[in-house]
N, C-alpha and C positions, 0 to 999 in steps of 0.2 A: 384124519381117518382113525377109526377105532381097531385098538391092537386086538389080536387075536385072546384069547382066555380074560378079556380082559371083563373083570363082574359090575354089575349095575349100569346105570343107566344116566344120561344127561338129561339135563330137560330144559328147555330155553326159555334165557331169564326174564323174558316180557311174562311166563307165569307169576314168576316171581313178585315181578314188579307189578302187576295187577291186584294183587293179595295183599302187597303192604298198603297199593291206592286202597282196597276196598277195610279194611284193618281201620288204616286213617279216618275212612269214612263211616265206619262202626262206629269209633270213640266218640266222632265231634256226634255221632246222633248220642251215645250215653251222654255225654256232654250237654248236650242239649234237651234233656231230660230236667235235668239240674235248672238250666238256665229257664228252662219254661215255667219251672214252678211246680209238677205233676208233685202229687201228694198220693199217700195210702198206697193199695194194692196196685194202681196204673202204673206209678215211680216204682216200685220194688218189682213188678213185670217188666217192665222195657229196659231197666238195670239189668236185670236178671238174662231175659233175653239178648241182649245185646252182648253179655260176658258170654254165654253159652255158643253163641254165635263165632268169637272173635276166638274163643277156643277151640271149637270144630274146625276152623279155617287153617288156625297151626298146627292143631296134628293134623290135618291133612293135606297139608302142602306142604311144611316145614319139616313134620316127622316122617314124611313121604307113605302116608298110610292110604292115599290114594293108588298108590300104585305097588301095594303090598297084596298079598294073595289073601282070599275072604275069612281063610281061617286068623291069621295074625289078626284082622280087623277085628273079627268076633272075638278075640282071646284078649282084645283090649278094652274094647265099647261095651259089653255084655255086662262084665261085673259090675263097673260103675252105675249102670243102668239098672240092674236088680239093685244094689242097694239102693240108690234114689228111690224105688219102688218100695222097698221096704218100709225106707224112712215113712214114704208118705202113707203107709198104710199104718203104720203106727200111730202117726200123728192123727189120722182120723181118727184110732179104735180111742184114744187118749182124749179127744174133744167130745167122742159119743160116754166116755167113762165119766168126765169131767159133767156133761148134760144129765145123764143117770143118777148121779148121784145128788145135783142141784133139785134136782125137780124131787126126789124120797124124801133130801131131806125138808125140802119144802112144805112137803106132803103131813111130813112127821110136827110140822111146826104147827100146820093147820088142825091138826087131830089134836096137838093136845092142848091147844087156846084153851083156854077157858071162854065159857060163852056167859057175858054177865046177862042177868036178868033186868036189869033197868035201864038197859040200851036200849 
């Protein structure tokens, strides 16, 4: 019986032990990534996924973010998430900068060839 003033909350540990089955069964699939062979972007997404996955699962059942009030969640999940966002907005303006300036100065190679005349 739960004493009086007493703070938080229990929560029965077949949750628990659900989470580490499914944890276990994250890895062996990352695992199994490896063991398939997957090459290029497929291998670095299902790596990626599967870590993003097995992280979600800990703070939210380990760091008890499931059962924390929506602002603690937002004051956790939010920044990481804008930065992710950032990064990848960077990373495209950097691959369109990288594109911009391949193609000028390609541009600049073309204009100043010489054009022989006995070609």
């Amino acid at each position: 019986m739960a004493q009086e003033g007493q703070e938080g909350q229990e929560h029965p540990i077949s949750t628990y032990l659900w989470v580490w089955l499914l944890l276990f069964v994250l890895s062996a699939c990352s695992y199994y990534v490896d063991y398939a062979g997957f090459q290029g972007f497929t291998r670095w997404f299902l790596i990626l996924m599967f870590m993003v996955l097995k992280a979600g699962l800990i703070i939210a059942v380990f760091m008890h973010m499931v059962w924390e009030r929506m602002a603690l969640v937002y004051f956790i999940l939010v920044p990481p998430i804008l930065l992710l966002t950032f990064v990848a907005i960077g990373s495209l303006e950097a691959d369109w900068t990288f594109f911009q300036r391949g193609v000028h100065f390609l541009k600049e190679l073309i204009i100043a060839a010489p054009v022989s005349p006995h070609h």
